[in-house]
mmCIF file of the C-alpha atoms, coordinates in Angstrom:
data_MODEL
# 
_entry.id   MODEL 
# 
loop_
_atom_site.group_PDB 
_atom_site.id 
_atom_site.type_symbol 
_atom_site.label_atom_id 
_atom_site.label_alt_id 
_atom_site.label_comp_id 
_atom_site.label_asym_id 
_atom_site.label_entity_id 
_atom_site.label_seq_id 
_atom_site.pdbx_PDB_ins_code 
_atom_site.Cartn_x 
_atom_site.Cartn_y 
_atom_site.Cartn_z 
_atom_site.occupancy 
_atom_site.B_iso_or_equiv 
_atom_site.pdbx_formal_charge 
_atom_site.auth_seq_id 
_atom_site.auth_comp_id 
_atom_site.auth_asym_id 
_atom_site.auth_atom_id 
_atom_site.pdbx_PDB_model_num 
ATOM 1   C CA . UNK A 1 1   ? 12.898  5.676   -9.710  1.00 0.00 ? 1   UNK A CA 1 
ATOM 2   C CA . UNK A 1 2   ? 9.524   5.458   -8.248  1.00 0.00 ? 2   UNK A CA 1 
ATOM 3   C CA . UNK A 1 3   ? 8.233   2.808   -11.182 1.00 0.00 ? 3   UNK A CA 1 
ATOM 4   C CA . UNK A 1 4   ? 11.142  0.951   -10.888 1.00 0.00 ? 4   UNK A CA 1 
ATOM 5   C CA . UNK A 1 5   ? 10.915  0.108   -7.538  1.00 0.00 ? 5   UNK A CA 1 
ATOM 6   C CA . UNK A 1 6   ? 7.530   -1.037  -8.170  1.00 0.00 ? 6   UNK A CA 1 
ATOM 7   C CA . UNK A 1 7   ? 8.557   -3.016  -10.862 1.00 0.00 ? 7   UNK A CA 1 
ATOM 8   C CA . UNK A 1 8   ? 11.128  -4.595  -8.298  1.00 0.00 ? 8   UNK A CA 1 
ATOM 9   C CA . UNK A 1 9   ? 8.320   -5.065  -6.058  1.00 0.00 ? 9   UNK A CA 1 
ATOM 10  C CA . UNK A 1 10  ? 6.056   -7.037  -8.602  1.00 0.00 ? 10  UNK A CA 1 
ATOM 11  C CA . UNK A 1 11  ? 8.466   -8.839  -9.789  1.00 0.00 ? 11  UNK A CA 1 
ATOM 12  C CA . UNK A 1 12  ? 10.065  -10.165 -6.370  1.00 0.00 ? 12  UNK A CA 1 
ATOM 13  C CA . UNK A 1 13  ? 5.959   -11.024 -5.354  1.00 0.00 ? 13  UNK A CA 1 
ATOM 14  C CA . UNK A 1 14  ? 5.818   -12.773 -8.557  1.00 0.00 ? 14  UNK A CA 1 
ATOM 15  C CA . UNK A 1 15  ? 8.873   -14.657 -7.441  1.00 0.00 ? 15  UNK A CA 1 
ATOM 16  C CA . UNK A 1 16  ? 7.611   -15.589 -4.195  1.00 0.00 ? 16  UNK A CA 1 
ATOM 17  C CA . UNK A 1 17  ? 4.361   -16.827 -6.163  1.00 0.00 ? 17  UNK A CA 1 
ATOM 18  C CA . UNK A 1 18  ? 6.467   -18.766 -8.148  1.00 0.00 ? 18  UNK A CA 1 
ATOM 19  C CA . UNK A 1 19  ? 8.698   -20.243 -6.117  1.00 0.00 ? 19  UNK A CA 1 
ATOM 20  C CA . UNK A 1 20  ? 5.772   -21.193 -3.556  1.00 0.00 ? 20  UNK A CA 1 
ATOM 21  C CA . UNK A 1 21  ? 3.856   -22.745 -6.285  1.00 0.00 ? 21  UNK A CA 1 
ATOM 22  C CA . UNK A 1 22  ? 0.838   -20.477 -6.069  1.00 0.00 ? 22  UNK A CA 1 
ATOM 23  C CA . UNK A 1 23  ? -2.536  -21.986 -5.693  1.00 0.00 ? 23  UNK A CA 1 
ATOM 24  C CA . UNK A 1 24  ? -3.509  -25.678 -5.400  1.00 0.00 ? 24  UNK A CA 1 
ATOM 25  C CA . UNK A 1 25  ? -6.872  -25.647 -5.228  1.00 0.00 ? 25  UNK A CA 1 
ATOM 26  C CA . UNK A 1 26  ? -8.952  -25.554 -9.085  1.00 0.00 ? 26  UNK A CA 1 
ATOM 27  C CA . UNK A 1 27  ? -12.492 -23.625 -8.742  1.00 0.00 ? 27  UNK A CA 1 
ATOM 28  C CA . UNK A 1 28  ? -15.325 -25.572 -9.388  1.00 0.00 ? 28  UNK A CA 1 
ATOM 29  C CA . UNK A 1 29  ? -15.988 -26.402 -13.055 1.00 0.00 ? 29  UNK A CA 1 
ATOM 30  C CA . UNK A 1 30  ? -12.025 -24.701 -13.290 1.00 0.00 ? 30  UNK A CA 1 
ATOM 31  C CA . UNK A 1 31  ? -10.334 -26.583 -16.737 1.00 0.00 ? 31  UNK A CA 1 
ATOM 32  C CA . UNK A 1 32  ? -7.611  -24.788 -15.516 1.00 0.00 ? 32  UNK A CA 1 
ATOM 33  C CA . UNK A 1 33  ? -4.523  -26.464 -14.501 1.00 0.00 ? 33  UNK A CA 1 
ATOM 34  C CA . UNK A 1 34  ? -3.107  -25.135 -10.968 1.00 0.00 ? 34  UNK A CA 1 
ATOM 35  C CA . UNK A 1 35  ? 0.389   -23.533 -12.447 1.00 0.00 ? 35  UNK A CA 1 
ATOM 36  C CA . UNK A 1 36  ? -2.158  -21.901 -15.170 1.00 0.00 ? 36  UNK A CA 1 
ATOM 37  C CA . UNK A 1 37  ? -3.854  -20.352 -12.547 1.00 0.00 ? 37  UNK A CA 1 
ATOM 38  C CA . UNK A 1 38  ? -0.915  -19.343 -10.297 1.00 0.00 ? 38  UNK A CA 1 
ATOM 39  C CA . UNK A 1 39  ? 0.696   -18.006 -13.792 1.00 0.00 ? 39  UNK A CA 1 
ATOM 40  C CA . UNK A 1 40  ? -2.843  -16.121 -14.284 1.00 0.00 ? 40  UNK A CA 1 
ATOM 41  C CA . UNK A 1 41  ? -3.020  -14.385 -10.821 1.00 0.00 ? 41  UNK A CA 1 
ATOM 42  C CA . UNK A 1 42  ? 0.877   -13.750 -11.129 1.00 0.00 ? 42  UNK A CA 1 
ATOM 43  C CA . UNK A 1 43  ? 0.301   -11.849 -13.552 1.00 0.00 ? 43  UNK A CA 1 
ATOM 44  C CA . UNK A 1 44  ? -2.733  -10.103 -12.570 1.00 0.00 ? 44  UNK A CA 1 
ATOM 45  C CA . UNK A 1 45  ? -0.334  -9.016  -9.339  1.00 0.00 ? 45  UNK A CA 1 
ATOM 46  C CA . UNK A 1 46  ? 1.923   -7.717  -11.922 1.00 0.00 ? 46  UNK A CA 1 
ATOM 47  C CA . UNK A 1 47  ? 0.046   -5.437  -13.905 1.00 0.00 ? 47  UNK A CA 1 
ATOM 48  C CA . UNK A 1 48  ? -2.257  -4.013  -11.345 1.00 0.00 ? 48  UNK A CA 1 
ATOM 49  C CA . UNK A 1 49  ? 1.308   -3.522  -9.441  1.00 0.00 ? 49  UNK A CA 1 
ATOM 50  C CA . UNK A 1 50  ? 1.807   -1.195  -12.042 1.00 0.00 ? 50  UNK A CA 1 
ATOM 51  C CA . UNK A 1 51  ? -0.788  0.037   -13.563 1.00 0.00 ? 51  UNK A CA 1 
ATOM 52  C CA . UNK A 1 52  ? -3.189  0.562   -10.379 1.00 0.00 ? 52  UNK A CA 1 
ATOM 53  C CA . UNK A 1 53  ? -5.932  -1.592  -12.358 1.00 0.00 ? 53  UNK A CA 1 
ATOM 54  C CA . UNK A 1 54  ? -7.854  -4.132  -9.615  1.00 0.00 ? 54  UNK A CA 1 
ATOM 55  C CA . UNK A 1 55  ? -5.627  -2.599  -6.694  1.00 0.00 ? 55  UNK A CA 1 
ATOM 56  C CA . UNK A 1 56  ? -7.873  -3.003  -3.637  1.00 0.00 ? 56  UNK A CA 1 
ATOM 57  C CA . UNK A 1 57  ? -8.175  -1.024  -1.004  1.00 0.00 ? 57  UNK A CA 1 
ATOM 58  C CA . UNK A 1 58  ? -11.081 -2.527  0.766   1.00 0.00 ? 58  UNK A CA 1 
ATOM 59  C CA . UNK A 1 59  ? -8.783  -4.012  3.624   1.00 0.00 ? 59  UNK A CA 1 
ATOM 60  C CA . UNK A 1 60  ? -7.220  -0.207  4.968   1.00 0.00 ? 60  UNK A CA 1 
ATOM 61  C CA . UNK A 1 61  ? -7.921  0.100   8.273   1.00 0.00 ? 61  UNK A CA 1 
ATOM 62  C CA . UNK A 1 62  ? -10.248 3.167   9.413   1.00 0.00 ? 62  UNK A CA 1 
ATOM 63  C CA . UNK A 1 63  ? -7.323  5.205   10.178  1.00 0.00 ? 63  UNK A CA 1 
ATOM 64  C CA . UNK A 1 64  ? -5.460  4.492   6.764   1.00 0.00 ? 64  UNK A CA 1 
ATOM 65  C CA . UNK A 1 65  ? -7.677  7.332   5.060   1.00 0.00 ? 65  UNK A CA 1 
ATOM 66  C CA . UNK A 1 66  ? -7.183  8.053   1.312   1.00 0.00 ? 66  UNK A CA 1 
ATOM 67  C CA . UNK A 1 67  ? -7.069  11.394  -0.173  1.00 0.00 ? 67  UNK A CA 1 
ATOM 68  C CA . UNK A 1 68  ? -9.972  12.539  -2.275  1.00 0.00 ? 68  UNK A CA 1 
ATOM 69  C CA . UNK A 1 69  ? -9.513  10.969  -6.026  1.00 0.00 ? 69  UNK A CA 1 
ATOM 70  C CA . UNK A 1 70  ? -5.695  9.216   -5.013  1.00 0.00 ? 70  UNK A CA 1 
ATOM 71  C CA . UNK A 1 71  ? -5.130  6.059   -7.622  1.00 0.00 ? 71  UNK A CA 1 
ATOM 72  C CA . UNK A 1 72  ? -3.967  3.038   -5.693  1.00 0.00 ? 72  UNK A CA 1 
ATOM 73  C CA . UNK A 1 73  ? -1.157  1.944   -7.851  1.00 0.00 ? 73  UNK A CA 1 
ATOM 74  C CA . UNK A 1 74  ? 0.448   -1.209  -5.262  1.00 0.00 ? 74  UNK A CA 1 
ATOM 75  C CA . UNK A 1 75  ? -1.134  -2.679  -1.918  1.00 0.00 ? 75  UNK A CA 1 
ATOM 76  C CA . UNK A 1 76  ? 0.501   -5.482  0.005   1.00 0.00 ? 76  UNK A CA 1 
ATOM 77  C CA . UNK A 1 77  ? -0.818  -7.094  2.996   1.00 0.00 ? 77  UNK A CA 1 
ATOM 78  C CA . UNK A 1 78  ? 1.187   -8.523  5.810   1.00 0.00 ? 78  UNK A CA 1 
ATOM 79  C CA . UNK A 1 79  ? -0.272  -10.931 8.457   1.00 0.00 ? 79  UNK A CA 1 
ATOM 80  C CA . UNK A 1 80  ? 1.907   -12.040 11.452  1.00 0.00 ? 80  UNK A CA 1 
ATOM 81  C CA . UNK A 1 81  ? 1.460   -13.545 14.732  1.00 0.00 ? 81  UNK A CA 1 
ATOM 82  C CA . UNK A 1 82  ? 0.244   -10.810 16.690  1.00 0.00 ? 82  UNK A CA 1 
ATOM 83  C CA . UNK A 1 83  ? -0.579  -7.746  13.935  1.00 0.00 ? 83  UNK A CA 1 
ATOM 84  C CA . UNK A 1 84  ? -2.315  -7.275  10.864  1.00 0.00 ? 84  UNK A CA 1 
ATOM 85  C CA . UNK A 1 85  ? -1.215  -4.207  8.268   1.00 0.00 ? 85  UNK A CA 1 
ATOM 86  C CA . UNK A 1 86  ? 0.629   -3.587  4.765   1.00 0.00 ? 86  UNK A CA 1 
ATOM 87  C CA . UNK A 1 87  ? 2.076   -0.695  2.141   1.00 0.00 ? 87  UNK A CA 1 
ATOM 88  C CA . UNK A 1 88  ? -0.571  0.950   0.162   1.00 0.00 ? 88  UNK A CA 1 
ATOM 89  C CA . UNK A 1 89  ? 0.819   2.871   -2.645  1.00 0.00 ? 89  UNK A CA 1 
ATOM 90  C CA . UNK A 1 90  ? -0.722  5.917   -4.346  1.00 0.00 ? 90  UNK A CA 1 
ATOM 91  C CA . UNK A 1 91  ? -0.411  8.817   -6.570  1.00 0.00 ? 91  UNK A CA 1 
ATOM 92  C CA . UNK A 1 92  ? -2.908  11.963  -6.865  1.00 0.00 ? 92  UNK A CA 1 
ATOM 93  C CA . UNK A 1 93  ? -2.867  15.176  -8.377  1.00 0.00 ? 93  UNK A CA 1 
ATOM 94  C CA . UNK A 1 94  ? -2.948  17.152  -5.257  1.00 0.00 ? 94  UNK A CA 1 
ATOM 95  C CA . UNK A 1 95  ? 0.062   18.925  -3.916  1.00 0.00 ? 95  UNK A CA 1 
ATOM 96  C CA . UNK A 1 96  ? 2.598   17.659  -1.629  1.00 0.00 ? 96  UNK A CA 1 
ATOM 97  C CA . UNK A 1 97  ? 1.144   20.438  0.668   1.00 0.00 ? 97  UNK A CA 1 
ATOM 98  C CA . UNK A 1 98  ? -2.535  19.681  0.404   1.00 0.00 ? 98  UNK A CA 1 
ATOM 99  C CA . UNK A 1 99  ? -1.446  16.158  1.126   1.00 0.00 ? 99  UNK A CA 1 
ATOM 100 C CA . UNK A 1 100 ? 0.632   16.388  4.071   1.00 0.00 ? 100 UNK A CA 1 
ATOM 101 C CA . UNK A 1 101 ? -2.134  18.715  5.428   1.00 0.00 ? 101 UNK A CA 1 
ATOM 102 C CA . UNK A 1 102 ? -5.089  16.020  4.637   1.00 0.00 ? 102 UNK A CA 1 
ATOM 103 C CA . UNK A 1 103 ? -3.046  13.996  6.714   1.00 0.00 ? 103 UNK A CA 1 
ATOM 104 C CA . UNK A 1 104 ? -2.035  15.780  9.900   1.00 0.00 ? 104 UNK A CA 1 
ATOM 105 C CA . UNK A 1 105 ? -6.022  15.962  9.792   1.00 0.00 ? 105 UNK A CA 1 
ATOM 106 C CA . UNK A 1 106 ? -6.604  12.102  9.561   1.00 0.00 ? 106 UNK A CA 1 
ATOM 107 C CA . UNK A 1 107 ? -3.674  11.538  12.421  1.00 0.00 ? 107 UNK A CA 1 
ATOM 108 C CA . UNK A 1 108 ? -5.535  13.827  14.894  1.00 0.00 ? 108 UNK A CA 1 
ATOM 109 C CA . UNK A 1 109 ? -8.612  12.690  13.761  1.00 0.00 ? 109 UNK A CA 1 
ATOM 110 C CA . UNK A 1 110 ? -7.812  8.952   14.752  1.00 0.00 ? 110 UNK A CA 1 
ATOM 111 C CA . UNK A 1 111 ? -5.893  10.040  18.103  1.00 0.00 ? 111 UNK A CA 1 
ATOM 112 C CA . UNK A 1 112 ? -3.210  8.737   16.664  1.00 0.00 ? 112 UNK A CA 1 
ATOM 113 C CA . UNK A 1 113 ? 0.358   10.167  17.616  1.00 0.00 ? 113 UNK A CA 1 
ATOM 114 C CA . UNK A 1 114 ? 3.093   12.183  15.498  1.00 0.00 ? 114 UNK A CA 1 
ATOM 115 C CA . UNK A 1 115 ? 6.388   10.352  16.642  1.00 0.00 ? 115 UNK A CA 1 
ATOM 116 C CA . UNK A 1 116 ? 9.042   12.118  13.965  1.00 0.00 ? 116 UNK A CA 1 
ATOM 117 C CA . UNK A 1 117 ? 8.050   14.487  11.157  1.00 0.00 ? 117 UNK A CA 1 
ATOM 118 C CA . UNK A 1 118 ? 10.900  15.420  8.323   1.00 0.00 ? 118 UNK A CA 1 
ATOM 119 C CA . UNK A 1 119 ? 9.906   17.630  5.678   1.00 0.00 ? 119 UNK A CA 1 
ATOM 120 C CA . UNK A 1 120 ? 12.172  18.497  2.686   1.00 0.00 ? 120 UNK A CA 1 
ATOM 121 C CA . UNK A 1 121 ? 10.924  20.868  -0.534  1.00 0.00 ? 121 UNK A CA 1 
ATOM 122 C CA . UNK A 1 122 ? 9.795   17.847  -2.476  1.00 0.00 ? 122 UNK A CA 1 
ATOM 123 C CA . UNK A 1 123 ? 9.205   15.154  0.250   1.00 0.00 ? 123 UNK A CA 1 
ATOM 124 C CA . UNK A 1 124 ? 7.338   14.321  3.367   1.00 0.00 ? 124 UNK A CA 1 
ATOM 125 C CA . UNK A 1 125 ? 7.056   11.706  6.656   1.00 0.00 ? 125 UNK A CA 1 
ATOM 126 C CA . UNK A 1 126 ? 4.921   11.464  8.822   1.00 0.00 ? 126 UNK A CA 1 
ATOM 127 C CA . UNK A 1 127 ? 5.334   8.316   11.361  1.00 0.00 ? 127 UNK A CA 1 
ATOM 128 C CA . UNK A 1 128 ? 2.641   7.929   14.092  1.00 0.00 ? 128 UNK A CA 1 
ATOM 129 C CA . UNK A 1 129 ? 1.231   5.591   16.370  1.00 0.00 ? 129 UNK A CA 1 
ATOM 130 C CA . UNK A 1 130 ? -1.942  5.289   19.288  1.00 0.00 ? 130 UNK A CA 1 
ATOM 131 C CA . UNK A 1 131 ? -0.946  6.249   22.316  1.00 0.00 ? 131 UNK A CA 1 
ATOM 132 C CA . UNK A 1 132 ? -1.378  2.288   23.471  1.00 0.00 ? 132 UNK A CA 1 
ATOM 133 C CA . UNK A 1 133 ? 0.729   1.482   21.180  1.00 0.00 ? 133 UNK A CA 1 
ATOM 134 C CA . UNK A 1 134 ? -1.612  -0.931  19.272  1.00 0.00 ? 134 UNK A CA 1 
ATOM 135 C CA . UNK A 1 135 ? -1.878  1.658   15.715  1.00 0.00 ? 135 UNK A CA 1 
ATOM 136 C CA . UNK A 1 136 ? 1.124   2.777   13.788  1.00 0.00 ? 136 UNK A CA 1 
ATOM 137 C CA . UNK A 1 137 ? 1.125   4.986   10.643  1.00 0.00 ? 137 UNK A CA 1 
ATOM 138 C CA . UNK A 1 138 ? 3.966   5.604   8.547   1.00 0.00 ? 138 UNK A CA 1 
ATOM 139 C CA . UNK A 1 139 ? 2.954   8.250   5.220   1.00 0.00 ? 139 UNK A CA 1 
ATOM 140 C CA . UNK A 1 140 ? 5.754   9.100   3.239   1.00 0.00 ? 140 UNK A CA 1 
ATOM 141 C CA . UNK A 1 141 ? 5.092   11.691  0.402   1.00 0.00 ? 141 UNK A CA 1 
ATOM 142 C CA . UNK A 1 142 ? 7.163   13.031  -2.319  1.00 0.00 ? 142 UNK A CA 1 
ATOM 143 C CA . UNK A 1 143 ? 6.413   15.623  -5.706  1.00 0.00 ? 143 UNK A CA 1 
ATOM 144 C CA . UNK A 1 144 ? 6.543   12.772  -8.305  1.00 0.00 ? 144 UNK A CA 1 
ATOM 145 C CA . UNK A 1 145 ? 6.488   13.078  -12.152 1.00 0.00 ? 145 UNK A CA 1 
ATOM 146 C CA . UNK A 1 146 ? 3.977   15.576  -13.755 1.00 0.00 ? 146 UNK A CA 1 
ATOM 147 C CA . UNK A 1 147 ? 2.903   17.369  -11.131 1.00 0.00 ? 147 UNK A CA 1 
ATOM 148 C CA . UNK A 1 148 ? 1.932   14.010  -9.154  1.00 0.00 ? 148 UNK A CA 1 
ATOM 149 C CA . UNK A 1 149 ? 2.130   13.504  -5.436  1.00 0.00 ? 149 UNK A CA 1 
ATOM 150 C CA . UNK A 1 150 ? 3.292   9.699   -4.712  1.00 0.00 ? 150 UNK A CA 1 
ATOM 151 C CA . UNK A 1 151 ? 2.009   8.619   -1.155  1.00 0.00 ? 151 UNK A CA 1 
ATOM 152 C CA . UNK A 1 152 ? 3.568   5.603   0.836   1.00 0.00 ? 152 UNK A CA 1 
ATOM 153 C CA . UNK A 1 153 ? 1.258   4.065   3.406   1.00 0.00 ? 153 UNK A CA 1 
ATOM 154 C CA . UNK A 1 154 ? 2.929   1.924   6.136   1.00 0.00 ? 154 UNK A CA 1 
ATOM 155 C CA . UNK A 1 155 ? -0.247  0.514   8.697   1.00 0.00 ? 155 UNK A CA 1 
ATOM 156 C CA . UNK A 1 156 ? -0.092  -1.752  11.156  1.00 0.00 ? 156 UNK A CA 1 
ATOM 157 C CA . UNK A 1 157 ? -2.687  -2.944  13.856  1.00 0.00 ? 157 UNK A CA 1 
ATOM 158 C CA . UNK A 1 158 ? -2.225  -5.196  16.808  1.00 0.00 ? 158 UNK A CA 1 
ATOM 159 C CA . UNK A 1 159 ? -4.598  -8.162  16.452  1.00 0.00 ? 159 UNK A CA 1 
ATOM 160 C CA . UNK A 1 160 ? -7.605  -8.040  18.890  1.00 0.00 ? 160 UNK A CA 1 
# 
């Protein structure tokens, strides 16, 4: 269930790609056509959707921590008007447990807020936010295929 929905994912942002055209602009010394490039990074997008490979994580803000050794399998970034954030994706072999608890420590860490907690045997969330409001911090965990925890990460920041 969990790969198909990132399938879905990849293959609706490759849509949007598509459908927008992509890329204009042709690097410097670029024999590439623009709809070869678009078609090149669309597909890039698509694999490291899936596979993890080239997922960046570089934009996370501070209080979007990542669990020792967790593969980053899908990131998207949103930008609107007034707030900056995205869904980060990730898998790791720790438990569900060791998870949950790595983040109850990186939500009191941060100062941020637990709003609702649900807990189930094989899934977790966790939604937070700052106590001004301007930090929110959605995790969502759940026991995935071979011993795997998956880990959903929902940030969003209030532009300064």
């Amino acid at each position: 269930m969990v790969s198909f929905i990132r399938v879905s994912m990849s293959v609706l942002l490759v849509s949007l790609l598509t459908a927008c055209g992509g890329s204009k602009e042709v690097s410097k010394g670029s024999s590439e056509e623009p709809a070869v490039s678009a078609a090149k990074a669309a597909l890039g997008a698509v694999v490291g959707a899936k596979t993890g490979l080239g997922v960046s994580t570089g934009d996370l803000p501070d209080f979007a921590e990542l669990p020792p050794g967790a593969k980053a399998i899908h990131n998207m970034v949103m930008n609107q008007d007034n707030s900056l954030g995205g869904s980060l994706s990730l898998e790791t072999s720790q438990s569900l447990e060791e998870v949950a608890t790595f983040y109850k420590g990186v939500v009191a860490k941060h100062g941020l807020k637990v709003m609702m907690e649900t807990a189930a045997e094989d899934a977790m969330m966790l939604n937070t936010q700052s106590e001004d409001q301007k930090r929110m911090l959605q995790v969502v965990l759940a026991k995935g295929d071979e011993g795997k925890t998956t880990i959903n990460l929902v940030h969003v920041r209030k532009k300064e």
